[in-house]
C-alpha positions in Angstrom: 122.8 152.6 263.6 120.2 152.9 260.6 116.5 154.0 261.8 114.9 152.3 258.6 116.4 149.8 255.8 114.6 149.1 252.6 114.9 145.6 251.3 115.5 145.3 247.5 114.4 141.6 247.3 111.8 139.3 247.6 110.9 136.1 249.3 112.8 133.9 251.9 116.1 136.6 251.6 113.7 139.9 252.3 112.0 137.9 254.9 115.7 136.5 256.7 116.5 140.6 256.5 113.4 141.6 257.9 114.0 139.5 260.9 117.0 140.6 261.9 116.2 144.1 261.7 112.9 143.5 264.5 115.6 142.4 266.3 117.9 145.2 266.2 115.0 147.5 266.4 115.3 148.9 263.0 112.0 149.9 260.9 111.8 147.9 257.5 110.3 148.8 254.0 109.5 145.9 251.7 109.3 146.6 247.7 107.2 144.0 245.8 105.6 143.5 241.9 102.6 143.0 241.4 102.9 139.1 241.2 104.1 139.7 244.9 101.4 141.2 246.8 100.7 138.3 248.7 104.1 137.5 250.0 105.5 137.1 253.2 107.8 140.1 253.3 105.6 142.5 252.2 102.7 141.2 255.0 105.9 141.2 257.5 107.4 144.9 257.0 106.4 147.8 258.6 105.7 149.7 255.1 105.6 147.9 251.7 105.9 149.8 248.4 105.0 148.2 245.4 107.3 149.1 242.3 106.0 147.3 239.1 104.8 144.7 237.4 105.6 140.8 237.5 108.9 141.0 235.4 112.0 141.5 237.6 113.5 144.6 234.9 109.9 146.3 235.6 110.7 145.7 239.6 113.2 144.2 241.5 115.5 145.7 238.9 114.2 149.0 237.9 116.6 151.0 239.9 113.9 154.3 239.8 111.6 152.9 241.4 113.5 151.4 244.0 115.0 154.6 244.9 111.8 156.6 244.8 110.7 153.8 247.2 113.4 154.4 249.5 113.3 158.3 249.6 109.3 158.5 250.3 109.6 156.1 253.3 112.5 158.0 254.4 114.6 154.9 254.4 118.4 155.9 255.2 119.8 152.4 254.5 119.3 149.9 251.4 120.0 145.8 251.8 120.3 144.4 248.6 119.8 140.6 249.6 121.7 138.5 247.1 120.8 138.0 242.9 119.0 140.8 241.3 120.9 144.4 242.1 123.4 142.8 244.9 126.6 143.1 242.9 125.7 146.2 240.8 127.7 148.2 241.0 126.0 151.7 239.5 123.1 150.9 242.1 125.3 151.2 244.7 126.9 154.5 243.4 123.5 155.8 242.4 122.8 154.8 246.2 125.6 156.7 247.6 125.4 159.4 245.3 121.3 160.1 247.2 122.9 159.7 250.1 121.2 156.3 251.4 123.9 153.7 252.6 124.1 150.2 250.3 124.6 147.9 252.4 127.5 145.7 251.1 130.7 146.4 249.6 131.5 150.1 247.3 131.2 150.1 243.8 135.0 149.8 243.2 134.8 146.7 245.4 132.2 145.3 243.6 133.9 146.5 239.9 136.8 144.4 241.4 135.6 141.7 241.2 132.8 141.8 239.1 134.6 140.8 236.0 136.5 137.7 236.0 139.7 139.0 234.1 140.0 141.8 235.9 139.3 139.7 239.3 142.3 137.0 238.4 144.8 139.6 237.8 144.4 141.1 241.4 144.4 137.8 242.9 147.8 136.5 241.2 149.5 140.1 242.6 147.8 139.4 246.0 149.7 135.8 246.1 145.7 134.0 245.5 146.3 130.6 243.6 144.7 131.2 240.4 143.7 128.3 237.6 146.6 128.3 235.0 144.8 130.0 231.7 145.0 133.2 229.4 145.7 136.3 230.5 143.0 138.5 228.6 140.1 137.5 226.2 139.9 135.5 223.6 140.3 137.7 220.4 139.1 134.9 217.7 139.2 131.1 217.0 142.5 130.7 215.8 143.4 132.8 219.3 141.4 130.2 221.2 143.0 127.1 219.5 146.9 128.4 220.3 145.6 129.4 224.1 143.9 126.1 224.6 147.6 123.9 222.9 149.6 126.0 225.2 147.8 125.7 228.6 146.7 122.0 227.4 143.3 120.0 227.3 141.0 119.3 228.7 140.3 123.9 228.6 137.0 125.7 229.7 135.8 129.0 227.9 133.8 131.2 230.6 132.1 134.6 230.0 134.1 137.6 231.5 130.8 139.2 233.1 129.4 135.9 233.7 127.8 133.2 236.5 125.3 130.1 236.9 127.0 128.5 233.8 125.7 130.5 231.3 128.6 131.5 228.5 130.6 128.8 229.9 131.6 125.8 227.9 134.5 123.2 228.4 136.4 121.8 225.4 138.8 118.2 225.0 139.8 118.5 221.6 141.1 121.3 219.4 138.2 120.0 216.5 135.9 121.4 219.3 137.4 124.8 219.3 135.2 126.5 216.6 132.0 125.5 217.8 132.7 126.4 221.9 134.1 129.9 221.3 130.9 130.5 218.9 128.2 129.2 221.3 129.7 130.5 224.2 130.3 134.0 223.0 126.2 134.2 221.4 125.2 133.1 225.2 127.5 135.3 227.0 126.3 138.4 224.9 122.6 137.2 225.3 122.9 136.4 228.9 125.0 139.6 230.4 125.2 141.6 227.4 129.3 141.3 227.0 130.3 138.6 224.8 133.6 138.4 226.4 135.0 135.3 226.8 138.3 133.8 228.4 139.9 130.5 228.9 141.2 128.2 231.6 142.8 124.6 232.8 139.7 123.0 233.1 140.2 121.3 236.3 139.1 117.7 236.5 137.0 115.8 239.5 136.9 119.2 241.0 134.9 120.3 244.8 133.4 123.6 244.7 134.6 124.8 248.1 134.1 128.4 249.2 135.3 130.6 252.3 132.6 133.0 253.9 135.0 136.1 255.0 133.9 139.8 256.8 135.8 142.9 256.4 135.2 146.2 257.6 136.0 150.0 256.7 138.8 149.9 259.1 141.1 147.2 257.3 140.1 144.3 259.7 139.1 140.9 257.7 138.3 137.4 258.9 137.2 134.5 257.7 134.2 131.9 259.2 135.6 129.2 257.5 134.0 126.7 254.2 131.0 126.2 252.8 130.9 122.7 250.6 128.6 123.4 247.6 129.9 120.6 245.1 126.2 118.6 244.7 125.3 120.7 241.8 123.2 120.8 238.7 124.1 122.8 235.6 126.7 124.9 238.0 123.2 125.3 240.0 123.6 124.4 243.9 121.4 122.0 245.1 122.9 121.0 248.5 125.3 123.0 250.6 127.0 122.4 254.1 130.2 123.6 257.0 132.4 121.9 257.6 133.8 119.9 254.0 133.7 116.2 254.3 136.9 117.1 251.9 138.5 119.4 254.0 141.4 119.0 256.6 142.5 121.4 259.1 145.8 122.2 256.9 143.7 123.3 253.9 141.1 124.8 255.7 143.8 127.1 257.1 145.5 128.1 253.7 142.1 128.1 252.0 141.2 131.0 255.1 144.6 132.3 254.7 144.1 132.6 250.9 141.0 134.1 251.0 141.3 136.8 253.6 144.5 138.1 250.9 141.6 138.2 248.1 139.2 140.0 250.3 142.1 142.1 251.7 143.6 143.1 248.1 140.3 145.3 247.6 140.6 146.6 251.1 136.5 144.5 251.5 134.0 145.5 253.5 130.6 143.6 254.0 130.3 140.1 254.0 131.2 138.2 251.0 132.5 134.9 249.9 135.8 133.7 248.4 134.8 130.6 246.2 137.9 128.1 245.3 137.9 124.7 243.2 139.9 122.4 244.4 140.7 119.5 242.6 141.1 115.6 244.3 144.7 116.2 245.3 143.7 119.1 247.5 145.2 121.6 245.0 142.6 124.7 245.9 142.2 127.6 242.9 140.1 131.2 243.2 137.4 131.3 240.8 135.1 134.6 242.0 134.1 136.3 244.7 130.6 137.0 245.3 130.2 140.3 247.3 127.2 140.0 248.8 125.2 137.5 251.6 125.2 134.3 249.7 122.3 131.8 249.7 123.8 129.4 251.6 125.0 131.6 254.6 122.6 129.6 256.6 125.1 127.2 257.0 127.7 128.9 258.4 125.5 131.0 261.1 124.8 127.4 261.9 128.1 126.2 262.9 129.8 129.0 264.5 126.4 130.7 265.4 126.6 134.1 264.2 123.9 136.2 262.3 125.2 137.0 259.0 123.3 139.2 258.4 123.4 141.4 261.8 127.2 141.7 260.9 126.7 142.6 257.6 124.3 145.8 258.6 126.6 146.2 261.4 129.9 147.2 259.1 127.8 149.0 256.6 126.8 151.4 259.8 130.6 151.8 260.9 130.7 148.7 263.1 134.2 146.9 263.6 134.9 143.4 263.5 136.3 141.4 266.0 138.9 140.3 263.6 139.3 136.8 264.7 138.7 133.5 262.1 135.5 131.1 263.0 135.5 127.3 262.9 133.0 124.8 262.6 131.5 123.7 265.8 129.3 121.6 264.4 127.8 120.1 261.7 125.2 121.8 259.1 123.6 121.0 255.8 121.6 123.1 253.5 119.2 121.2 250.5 117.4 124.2 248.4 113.6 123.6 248.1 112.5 124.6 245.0 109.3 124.1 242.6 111.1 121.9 240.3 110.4 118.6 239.1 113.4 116.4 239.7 111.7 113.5 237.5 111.4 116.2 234.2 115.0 117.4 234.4 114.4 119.7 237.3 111.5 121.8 235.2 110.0 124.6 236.9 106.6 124.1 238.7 104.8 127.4 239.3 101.6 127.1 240.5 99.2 127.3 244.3 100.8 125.6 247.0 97.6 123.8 248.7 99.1 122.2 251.7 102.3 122.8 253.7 103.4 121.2 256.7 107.4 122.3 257.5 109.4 120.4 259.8 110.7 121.0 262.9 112.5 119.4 266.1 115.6 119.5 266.8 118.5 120.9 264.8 116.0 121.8 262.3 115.6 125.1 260.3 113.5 126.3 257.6 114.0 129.5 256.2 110.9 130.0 253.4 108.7 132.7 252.3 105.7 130.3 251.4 102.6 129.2 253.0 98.9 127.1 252.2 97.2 129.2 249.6 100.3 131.2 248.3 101.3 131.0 244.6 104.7 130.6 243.0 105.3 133.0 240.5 106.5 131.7 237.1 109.0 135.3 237.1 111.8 134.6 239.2 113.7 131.6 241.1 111.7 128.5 242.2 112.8 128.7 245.4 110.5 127.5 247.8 112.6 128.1 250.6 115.6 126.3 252.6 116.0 123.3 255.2 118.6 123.5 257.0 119.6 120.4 259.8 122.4 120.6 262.2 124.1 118.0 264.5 127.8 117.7 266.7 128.7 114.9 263.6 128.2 114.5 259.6 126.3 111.6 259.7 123.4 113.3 262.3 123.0 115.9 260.2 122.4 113.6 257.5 120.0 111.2 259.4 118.3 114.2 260.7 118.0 116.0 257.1 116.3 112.6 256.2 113.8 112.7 258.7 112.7 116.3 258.6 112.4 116.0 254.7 110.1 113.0 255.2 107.6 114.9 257.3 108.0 118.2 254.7 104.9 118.0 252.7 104.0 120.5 250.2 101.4 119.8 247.6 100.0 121.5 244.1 103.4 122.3 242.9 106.3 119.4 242.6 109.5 119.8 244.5 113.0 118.8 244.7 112.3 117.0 248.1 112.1 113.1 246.2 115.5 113.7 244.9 117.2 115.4 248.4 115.2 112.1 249.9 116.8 109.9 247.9 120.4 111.9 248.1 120.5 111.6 251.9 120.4 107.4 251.6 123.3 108.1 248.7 126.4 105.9 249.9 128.8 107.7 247.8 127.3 111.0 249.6 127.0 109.8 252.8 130.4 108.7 252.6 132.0 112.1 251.0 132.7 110.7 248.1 131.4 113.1 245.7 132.4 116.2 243.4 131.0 118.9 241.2 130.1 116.0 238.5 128.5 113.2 240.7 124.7 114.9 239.7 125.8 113.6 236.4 125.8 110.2 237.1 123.2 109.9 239.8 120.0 107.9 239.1 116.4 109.1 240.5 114.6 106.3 241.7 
């Protein structure tokens, strides 16, 4: 097992890993900017190093520093958390190459899936349903018009190397053509430098269902069953929870069956996630594969009570999995905390937090970096941190999410609490009756 792991992350994701590692006895190096020196993980490490200024490309993502960092505390282990360096694949080869174990999946692993082309191609030969669409990237316009008549509108246009919506832009009508496959490629380039951009069935009143999986270096994968992240903003997720109020125990077995052939077609180790739409006549499709610990893993630890995050440091040390698939044995649901303001469009609201009271009680988690006094940096996520209820039925965890959001206070920054308050007394959510569009019609009171 690794003596000492370097976390290169910030907030409530630095602190989660922190935390396991006290438990299993392993020594912890937090890296922070300068906008950072006041948070949670660097008070809670056992050595913090601090590698740059407030902007993430002088920091959390200036490999150099992070690996000086690592080879003066003598760390022999790196967790990347998720965002920022998680799926890079040259940091994880530069980590290997200095000998210090990344702790996630290999660089071809993560090259596998990284780009989406490249990712739908193994996933067709590995028997993974796929969304009908081109094979390749769009070479021009008049490309993109005889794609989109031949796999039929409605069509989406996505960037190759892309994610969180950006480069991504769904057309009806071929007079719409021009337009998408101009805007999207400018974003795509601006956004992940690779204006690649390829095309798909856009799949109507579609849930965004995804399957947490495990592998390890000896061939063994399983699955811990889905995650429901459909309430979502912009392609943002706002509310997460185990088990789908869509799901039923024949899909949930083909959706396991179908993503343990994904993760076993790059022979995956780590923890990772398999995410599917699936449209309203339970037809399920692969759209990506993050390979790394995902925001929402909260959830499933949750419902078949198992650290995540133990397991994943576990494989990267030589561990084996048990190799059996986990169900849900209860219910959990996730709402994201964030400095927003849900009554401006969900604009960011940096600033000093001057009171916080968290909740607590039963079936009640909060996983957050942020305390009275500290200040949200305007530089990364607004991410205050995560609630997290959990009950034996759907409509508990809902009624119990209620209550512990009512008695969350946090003041001198707004929050996305009014609209999770008001999304809990939802019927249409309450009753499941919801899909990646229904933030589009719902009013904020």
């Amino acid at each position: 097992m690794f003596k000492k792991i370097l976390i290169a992350n910030r907030g409530e994701i630095a602190l989660r890993v922190i935390r396991t590692c006290r438990e299993m006895g392993i020594k912890t190096v937090a890296v922070y900017s300068t906008a950072d020196k006041d948070s949670l993980h660097v008070k809670f490490a056992d050595e913090a190093v601090c590698i740059g200024k407030p902007a993430s490309v002088d920091s959390y993502l200036n490999i150099p520093f992070i690996m000086a960092a690592a080879e003066i505390t003598n760390a022999d282990a790196i967790h990347p958390g998720y965002g920022f360096l998680a799926e890079n694949a040259k940091f994880a080869q530069i980590c290997a190459e200095s000998g210090i174990k990344f702790i996630g999946p290999t660089p071809d692993m993560i090259n596998a899936m990284g780009d989406k082309i490249t990712a739908k191609q193994t996933m067709i030969a590995a028997g993974v349903p796929v969304v009908p669409g081109l094979d390749g990237l769009l070479e021009s316009v008049e490309h993109a018009k005889k794609s989109a008549a031949e796999i039929g509108y409605p069509v989406i246009m996505k960037a190759t190397a892309g994610g969180g919506g950006k480069g991504m832009r769904v057309v009806w009508k071929e007079e719409d053509i021009e337009k998408a496959f101009e805007t999207a490629k400018t974003e795509a380039a601006a956004s992940f430098k690779n204006d690649g951009i390829y095309m798909e069935k856009f799949v109507e009143e579609p849930r965004h269902i995804e399957i947490q999986v495990a592998g390890d270096q000896f061939g063994n994968v399983c699955h811990l069953s889905e995650r429901d992240c459909s309430i979502q903003r912009r392609h943002q997720k706002l509310v997460e929870e185990s088990p789908s109020p869509f799901m039923t125990n024949e899909l949930r077995e083909r959706m396991g069956e179908a993503a343990i052939k994904a993760a076993s077609a790059i022979n995956y180790e780590s923890v990772g996630t398999v995410e599917f739409l699936v449209d309203k006549h339970r037809n399920f499709y692969f759209m990506e594969m993050n390979t790394r610990i995902q925001v929402e893993h909260c959830v499933t630890e949750e419902v078949v009570n198992f650290d995540l995050i133990k397991e994943q440091i576990k494989i990267a040390a030589g561990h084996k999995i048990s190799g059996q698939n986990y169900y849900p044995m209860m219910h959990a649901i996730e709402c994201r905390i964030n400095a927003e303001d849900p009554y401006a469009d969900f604009r960011p609201s940096p600033g000093k937090i001057t009171v916080l009271h968290t909740p607590g009680g039963h079936g009640v988690r909060v996983d957050s970096h942020v305390y009275a006094g500290y200040v949200i940096p305007p530089y990364y996520d607004s991410m205050i941190g995560k609630l997290i209820t959990v009950a034996q039925t759907r409509e508990e965890a809902i009624d119990t999410m209620y209550r512990a959001l009512s008695e969350y206070v946090i003041e001198g920054v707004k929050t996305t609490i009014p609209f999770h308050l008001q999304l809990m007394k939802n019927e249409d959510f309450r009753s499941g009756n919801f899909n990646t569009k229904f933030l589009e019609s719902f009013v904020l009171k």
